[in-house]
N, C-alpha and C positions, 0 to 999 in steps of 0.2 A: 299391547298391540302396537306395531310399529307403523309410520307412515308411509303411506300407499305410496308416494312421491318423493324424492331426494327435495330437500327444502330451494334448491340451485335449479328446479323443475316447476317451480310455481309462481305463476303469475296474479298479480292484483289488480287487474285495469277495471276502468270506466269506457262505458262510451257516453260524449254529452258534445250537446249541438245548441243551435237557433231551433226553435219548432220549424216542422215540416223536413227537416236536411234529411231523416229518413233514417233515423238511429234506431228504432223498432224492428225495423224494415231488415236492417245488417246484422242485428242481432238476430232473427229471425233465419237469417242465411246462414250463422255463426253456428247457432245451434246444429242446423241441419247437416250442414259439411261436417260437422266433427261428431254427428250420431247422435246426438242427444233427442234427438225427432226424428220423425219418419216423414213428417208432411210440411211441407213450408207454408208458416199462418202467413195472413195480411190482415193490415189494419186497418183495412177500409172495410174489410170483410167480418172484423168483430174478430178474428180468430188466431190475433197476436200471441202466441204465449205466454209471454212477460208481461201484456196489456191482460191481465187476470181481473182486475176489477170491475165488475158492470158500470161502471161512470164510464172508465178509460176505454168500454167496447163501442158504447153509445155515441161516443166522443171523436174518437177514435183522437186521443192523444195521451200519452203517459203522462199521470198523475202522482207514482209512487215508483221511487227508486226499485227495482226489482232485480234480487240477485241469483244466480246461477254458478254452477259449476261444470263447464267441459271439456275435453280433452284430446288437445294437437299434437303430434309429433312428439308420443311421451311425456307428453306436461301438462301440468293441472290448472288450468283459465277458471280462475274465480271472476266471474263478469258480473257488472251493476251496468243497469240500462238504468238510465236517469233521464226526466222529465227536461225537456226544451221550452214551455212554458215559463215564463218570471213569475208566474206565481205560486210554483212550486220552488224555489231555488234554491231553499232548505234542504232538499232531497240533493240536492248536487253538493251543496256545499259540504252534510257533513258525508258525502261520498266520496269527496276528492280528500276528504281529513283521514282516511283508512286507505286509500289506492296509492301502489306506487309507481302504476304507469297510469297512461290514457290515451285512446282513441279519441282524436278529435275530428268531428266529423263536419263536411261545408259540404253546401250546394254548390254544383258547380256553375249556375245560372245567379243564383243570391250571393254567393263566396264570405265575406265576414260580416255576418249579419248580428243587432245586435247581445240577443241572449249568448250568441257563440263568441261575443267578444268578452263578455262577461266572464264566462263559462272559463274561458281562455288566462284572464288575470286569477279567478280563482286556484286555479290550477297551479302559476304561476309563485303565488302567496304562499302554498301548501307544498311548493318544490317539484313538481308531480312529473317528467318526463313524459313527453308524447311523442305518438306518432300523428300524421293528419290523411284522414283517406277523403278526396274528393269526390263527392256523389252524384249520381244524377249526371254524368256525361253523355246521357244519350235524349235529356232532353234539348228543348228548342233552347238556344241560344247561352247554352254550354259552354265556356271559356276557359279554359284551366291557366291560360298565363294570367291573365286576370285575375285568380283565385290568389295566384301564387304572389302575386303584386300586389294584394289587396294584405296577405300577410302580411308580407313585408311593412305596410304604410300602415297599418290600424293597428298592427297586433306587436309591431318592432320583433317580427320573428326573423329568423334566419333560415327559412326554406329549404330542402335539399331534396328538389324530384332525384327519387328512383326508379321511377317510371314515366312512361308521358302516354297518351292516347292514341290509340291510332285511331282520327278522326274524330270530330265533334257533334255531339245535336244525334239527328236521325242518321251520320254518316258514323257515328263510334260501331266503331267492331271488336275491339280488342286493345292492350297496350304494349307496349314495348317495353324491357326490363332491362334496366341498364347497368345490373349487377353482370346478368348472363347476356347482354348484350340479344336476349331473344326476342320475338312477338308471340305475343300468349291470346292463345284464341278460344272463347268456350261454347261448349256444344249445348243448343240450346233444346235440344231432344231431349236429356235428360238433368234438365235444371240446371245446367251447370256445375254437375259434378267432375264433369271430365273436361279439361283443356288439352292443347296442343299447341307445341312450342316451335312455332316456325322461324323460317329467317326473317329479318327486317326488311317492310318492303322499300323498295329502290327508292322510292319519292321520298322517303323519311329518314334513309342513311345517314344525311349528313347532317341532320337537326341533332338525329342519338349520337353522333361522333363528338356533337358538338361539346351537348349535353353528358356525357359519359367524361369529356374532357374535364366539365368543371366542376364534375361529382368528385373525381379525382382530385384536383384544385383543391375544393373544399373541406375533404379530408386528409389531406395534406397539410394545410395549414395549422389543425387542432391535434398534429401527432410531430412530435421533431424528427422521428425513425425515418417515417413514411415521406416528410417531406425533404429529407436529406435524399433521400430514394430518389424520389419526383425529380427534384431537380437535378439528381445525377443522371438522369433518365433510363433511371433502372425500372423492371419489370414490377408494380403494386401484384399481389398471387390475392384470388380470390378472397383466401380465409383471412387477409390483413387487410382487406377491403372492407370485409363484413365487423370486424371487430372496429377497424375503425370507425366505421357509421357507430357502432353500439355504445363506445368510448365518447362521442360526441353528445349521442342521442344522453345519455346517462347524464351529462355535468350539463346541459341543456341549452350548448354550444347548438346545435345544428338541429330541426325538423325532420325528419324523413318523411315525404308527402307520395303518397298514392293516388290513384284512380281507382274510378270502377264505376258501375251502377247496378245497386246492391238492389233494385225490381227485379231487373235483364239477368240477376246473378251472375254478373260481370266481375272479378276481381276480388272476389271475399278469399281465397285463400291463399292468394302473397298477401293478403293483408294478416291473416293466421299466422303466417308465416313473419312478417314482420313484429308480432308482436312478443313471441317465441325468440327471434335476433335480437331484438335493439332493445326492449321493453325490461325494466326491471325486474330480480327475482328479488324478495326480504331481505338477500343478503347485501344485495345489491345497491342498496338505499343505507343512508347512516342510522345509526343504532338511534332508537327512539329514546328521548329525553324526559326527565321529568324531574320533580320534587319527593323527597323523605319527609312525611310529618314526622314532625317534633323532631327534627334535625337537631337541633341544638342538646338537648335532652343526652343524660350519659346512655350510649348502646345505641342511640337512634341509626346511625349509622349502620351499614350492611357492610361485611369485610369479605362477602363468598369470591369469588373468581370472577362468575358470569356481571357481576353489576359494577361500574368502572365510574370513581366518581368523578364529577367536572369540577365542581365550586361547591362549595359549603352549603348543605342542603338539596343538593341537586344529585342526581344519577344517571347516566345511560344504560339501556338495557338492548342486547344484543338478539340477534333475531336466531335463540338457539333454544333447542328441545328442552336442553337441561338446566337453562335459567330459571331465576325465582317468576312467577307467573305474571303477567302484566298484559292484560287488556281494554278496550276503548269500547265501552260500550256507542255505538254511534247511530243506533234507530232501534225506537221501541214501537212493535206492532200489534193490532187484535189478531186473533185467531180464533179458527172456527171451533177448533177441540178445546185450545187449553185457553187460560187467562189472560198471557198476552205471552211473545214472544219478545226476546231481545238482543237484536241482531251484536254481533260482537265484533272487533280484528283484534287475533292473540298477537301481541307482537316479541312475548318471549316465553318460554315454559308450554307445560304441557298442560291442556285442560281435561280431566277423566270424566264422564258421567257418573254423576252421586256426588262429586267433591263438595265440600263446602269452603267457598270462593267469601273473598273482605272485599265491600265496597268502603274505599278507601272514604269517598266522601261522607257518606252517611256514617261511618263506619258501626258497619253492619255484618253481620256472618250471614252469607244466603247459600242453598244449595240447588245446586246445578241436578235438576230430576232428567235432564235429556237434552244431548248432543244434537243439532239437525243440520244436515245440509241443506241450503234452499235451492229449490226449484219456480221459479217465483214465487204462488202460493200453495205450492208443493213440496213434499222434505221427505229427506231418509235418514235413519237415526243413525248416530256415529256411536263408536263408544270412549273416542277419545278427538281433543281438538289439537293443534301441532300448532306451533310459533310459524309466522305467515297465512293461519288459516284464517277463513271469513264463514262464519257460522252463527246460528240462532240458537238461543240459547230458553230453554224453556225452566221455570222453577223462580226466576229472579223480582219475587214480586213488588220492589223496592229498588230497582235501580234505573234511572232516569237516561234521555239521552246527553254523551255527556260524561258520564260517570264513567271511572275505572276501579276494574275487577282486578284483583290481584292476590298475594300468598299475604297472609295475615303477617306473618312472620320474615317475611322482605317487604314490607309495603312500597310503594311509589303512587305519586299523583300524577296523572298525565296530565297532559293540557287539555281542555276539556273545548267544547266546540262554539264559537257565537255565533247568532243569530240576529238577523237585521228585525227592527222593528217593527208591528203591524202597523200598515195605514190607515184601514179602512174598516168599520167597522156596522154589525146590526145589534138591533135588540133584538131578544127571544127570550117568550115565556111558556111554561107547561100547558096546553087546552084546558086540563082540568087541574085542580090540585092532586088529584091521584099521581099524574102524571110526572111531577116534578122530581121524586126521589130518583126517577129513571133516566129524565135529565139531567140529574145532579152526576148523576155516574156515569153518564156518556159522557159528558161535556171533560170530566175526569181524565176517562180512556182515549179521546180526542188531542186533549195538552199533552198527555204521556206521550201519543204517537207522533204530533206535530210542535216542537218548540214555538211558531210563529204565529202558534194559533194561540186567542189568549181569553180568557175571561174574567170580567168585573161586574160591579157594579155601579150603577148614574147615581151620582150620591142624592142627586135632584129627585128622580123621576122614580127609583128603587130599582131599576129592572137592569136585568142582566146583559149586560154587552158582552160579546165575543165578537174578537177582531183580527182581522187577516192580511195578508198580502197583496188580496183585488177581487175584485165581484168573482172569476171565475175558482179562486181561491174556497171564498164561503159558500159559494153557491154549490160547490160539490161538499160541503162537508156539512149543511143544514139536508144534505141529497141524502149524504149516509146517514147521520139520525135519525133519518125519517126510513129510510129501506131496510139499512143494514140492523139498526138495531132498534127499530120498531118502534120511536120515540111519537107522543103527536105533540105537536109544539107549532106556536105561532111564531113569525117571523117581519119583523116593521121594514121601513126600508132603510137603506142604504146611510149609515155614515160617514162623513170625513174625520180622521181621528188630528185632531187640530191640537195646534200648542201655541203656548204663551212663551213672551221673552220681556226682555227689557231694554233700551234705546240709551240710556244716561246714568252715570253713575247716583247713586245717592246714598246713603247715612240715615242711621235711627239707633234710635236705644229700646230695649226691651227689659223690664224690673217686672219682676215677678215677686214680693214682697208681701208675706198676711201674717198677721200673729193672731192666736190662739190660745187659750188657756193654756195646753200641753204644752207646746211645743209652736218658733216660727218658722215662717218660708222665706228665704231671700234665695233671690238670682238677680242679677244683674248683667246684662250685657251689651255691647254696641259694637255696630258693625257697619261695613262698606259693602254695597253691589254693585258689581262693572257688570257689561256686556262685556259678551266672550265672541267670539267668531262663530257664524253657524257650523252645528255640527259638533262644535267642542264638549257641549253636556254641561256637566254642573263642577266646578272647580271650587277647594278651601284653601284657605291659608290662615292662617294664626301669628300675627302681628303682638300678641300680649305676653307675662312675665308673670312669674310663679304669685309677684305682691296681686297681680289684677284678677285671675283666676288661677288657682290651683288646677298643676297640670291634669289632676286625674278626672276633671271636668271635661277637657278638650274632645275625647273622643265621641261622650253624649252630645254635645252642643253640637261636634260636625252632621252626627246623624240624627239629630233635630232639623238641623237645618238641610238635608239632602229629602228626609220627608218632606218637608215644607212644598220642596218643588212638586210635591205631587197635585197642588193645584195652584193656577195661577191667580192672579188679581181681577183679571179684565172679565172672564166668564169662567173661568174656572177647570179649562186645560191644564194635562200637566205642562211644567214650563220646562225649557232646556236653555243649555247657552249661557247660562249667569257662573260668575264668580262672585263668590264671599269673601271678607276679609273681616277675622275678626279683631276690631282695632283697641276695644277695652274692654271694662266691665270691672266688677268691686265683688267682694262676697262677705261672706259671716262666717267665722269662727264654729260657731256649733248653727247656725240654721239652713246654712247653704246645703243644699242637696242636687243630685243629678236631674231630679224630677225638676225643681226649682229653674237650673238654669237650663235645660230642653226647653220648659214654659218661656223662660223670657227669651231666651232664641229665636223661636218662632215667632215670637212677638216682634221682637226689633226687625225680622226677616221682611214679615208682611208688611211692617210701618216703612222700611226700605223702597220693597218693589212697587208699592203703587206708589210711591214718589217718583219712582224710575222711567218715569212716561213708557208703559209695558205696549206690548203690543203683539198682535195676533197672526199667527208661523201656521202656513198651509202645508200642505202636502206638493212638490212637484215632481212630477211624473218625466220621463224622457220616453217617449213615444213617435216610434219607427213604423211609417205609412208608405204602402206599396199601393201607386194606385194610376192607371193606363194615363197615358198623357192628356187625352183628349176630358178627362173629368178633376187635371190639377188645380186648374183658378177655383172652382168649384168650391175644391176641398184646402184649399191655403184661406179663402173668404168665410170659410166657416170655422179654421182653427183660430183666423183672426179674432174673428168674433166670440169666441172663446178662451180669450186673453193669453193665446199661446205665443210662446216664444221661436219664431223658424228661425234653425240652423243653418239648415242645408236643403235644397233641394234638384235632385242629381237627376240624370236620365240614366238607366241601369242599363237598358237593352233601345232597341228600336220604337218599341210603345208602351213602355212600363218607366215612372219615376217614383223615383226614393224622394220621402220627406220625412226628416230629423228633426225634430221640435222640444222643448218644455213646455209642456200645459198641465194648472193645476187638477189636482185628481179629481174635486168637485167637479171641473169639466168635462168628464168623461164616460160619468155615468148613461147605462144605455150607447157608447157610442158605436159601439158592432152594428147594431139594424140601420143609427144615420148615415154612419158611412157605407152601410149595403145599400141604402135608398141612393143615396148622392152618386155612387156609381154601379149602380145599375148588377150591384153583388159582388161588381168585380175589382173590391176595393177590399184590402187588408189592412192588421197593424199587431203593431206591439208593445206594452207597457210596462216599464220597470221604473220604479223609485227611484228618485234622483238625488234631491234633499226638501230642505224646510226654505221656504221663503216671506217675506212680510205681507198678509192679507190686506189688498187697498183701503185707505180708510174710508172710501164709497159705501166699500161691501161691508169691512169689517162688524159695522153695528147691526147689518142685517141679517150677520151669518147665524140660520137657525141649529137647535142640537141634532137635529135630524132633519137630511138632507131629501126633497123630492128626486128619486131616482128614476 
């Protein structure tokens, strides 16, 4: 069976924002203009169609990346609606690792707020092409030059309106398009499916002359043809207009920024339309890269056509039909029918239903029982997958998110995807001991679907911790064990997942030495601990010579010592931040063992770090507060009081100010209801990790393992 699509016909995008810019909302529109619905949901109404999960109706906010497939002007729109939440940003991150475009979406009243500035560097890291559609131009206090200026100074974009507004707030009616030089107006009788393309009106001629002048300018500069032209001052012809924007948009020279307000179904289809022009097809993106196991090895290497190698052990794989098969698995989900789904991007070869598919990492043979396309949490069964396609894959009960699927007999390793780590963390136990085997296996099916979600156990207390990215984080996924899959389980309150460091270098020796009738133990070793920079983690080095420890000890002693971090000195966080050095150590001819010098490792590690005046690493939060002028002392006097750090505090509009702050995460528990008391409801915010900082030595001795939340 061949594909529906010319692979130069299919698109990969994202849409991802700040919460609220209303990317539900345009996907929503998205669907409907190009048939995929008959009815246009809303999200206040529970009836988003991509918001499928009863949290996300309840909530009314996206929780779960949700993909779809629809179709513009001959082309196949693989679209991922992704969560604007920071405590989902898992869902975006490993979405932007499989897209090769993206809508970015801003308020046009909020403009670069900051999950969307996040959202924006990610994207950035991963190469990802955009377009930016401004939203919400028909509420109060709408600004689109603003928007566009606020790129520029936060985001270091390079902006490039294709359109402008006609009018702002409650006075937007439509925009101007500065390709066709026209005003596009829609009929609001029947949703906005039908526009009309009139002249520009008279009071805004000469802003579009202006603007149309420096569209030109600007695509002029990123083309040498075009700008030989320009300044011959020859005629630029429509279709070397559009390409150049495309040429630009692609090497991520230039923005293309729209309008619209995607309620009003204002402007969603030149945004269809832009993402069809400027937006990458597979082929359009560089051939994805990766690793050959056992490179070294005679044959390991691949000689076929399609796989082109870079460096010794390395391969590029091309985004064609006939290549050796290579995909990314990038989200694993429950499902109602089968065991679990997991979502895939082929980025080269063809996948059939029935194949049996090598996960490289585990290396595993698994077989592919069913092809689906998704519909959020809807699908239609394929019977073959194409190079560019985005699809779920049912049968793979063994491959993680992360992992790539590939031809046994071409292998490649992709780069697999990171994840930031939990902050925050609760206890939970079974109600009864019945219950726990069913815990045991949710909590299971939970890790597979969420990398950021994690569980352990309090080596103190016995009891199970699972930890996440923020109250709103756990608080919907203790929601699903309990609804979706029937679990009863108690839940304690709230922790802060705290770490330990060290302030001053110190020195120790560790000997690990027993003799015995049979046979003795010797290890010996000594080492050096610096502080590292926050943030750095755990660093080794090996200062010693084949006489002081034989080399084929080094690699145990490193991972003796990389355990070790996993609890500190002072209470017993894991620690980060330290460097080892290991500076001697002695051994035995026949008694030295690996066991031996791991033992004294860890020995000399801990006789080190509590020398090392240690010390106890918080959690800090970067937390962005919206909140009316007249309740700001209010709420600056309470973040005071909450050992936060103010940045900034701006006026956004006429009675609405921005406050930028760091406050530790301890501080924040509960603070939705005091900042709804403090103003009167009409007070927001937003939370995203920042880094690790030194808990005051005030506090530090009072910091309990579990925090009153």
């Amino acid at each position: 069976m061949a594909r529906e699509y010319p692979i130069e016909n299919v698109r990969n995008i994202g849409i991802a924002a700040h919460i609220d810019a209303g990317k539900t909302t345009t996907t929503e529109r998205i669907l409907f203009y190009t048939g995929k619905k008959h009815k246009i949901g809303a999200v206040d109404d529970g009836t988003a169609e991509m918001d499928w999960m009863v949290q996300e109706r309840e909530r009314g906010v996206t929780i779960t990346a949700a993909a779809t497939t629809c179709f513009w002007r001959q082309h196949a729109i693989h679209l991922i609606d992704t969560p604007g939440h920071v405590d989902f940003t898992v869902e975006v991150e490993r979405s932007l690792r499989v897209l090769d475009g993206a809508i970015a979406l801003f308020c046009a009243v909020g403009g670069v707020e900051p999950q969307s500035e996040t959202v924006w560097h990610q994207a950035e890291r991963y190469g990802v092409p955009r377009i930016v559609f401004v939203n919400k131009m028909d509420r109060v206090g709408a600004n689109f030059t603003r928007v566009l200026e606020m790129l520029q100074e936060r985001l270091g974009a390079n902006p490039l309106p294709l359109q402008l507004p006609i009018g702002e707030g409650q006075d937007f009616t439509g925009v101007i398009d500065l390709v066709t030089q026209k005003a596009m107006r829609w009929d609001e009788t029947d949703l906005g499916q039908t526009y009309t393309e009139v002249g520009i009106p008279s009071e805004l001629q000469d802003t579009a002359a202006q603007a149309r002048e420096n569209l030109f300018e600007s695509i002029a500069v990123e083309d040498d043809v075009l700008l030989e032209k320009y300044l011959g001052g020859e005629e630029i012809t429509h279709d070397e207009l559009l390409n150049g924007i495309r040429a630009a948009t692609l090497k991520r020279a230039l923005v293309p920024v729209f309008c619209g307000s995607s309620l009003k179904n204002q402007g969603v289809q030149p945004l269809l339309d832009a993402v069809i022009n400027f937006l990458p097809s597979p082929v359009d993106v560089p051939p994805i890269e990766g690793t050959v196991p056992n490179s070294n090895a005679e044959g390991g290497r691949s000689k076929r056509a399609k796989e082109t190698p870079v460096e010794d052990g390395s391969v590029t794989r091309t985004a064609d039909d006939a290549a050796p098969l290579s995909a990314l698995a990038f989200k694993v989900a429950s499902h109602r029918t089968v065991d679990k789904l997991v979502y895939c991007r082929v980025y080269s070869g063809t996948l059939k239903s029935g194949a049996v598919v090598y996960n490289v990492r585990s290396k595993r043979r698994e077989r592919v029982n069913r092809i689906l396309q998704m519909h959020a949490n809807k699908e239609a069964v394929s019977d073959a997958a194409y190079a560019g396609d985005i699809v779920a894959l049912v049968g793979l009960k063994h491959t993680k998110t992360g992992d790539t699927v590939a031809d046994e007999k071409e292998p490649i390793l992709l780069e697999s995807i990171t994840f930031p780590e939990p902050v925050i963390s609760i206890a939970i136990e079974p109600e009864r001991a019945s219950d726990a085997d069913a815990l045991e296996e949710t909590l299971e099916k939970l890790m597979d679907e969420d990398p950021t979600f994690t569980v352990g156990i309090d080596k103190e207390t016995g009891q199970r911790i699972i930890s996440g990215m923020g109250e709103l984080h756990l608080e919907i996924l203790t929601d699903r064990m309990i609804r979706e899959f029937g679990v009863k389980a108690r839940v304690s309150k709230l922790q802060v997942a705290y770490r330990e460091t060290i302030s001053t270098s110190a020195e120790a020796r560790g000997t690990h030495i027993h003799k015995t009738d049979e046979a003795g133990i010797y290890g010996d070793v000594s080492l050096t601990v610096e502080p590292l920079e926050r943030g750095a983690g755990f660093q080794f080095e090996d200062e010693t010579d084949e006489t002081e420890i034989p080399r084929q000890y080094i690699a145990f002693i490193e991972k003796a010592l990389e355990s070790g971090m996993g609890t500190g000195p002072r209470i017993g966080y894991p620690m980060q931040d330290v460097k080892v050095v290991l500076t001697g150590g002695s051994y035995h001819s026949t008694d030295s063992t690996e066991v031996a010098f791991e033992a004294s490792a860890i020995l000399a590690f801990e006789n080190a770090v509590r020398k090392a005046n240690p010390l106890l690493l918080e959690p800090i939060m970067r937390i962005h507060i919206t909140v009316p002028d007249e309740h700001v002392g209010k709420v600056i006097g309470d973040l005071n009081a909450r050992r936060a750090q103010i940045n900034e505090s701006t006026t956004q509009d006429a009675s609405i100010n921005v406050i930028n702050a760091f406050i530790p995460l301890s501080e924040t528990f509960q603070y939705t209801t005091q900042l709804r008391s403090m103003t009167q409801g009409r007070g927001a915010f937003t939370l995203e990790f920042s880094h690790y900082d030194v808990v005051p030595e005030s506090l530090a001795p009072g910091v309990n393992r579990v925090l009153s939340a």
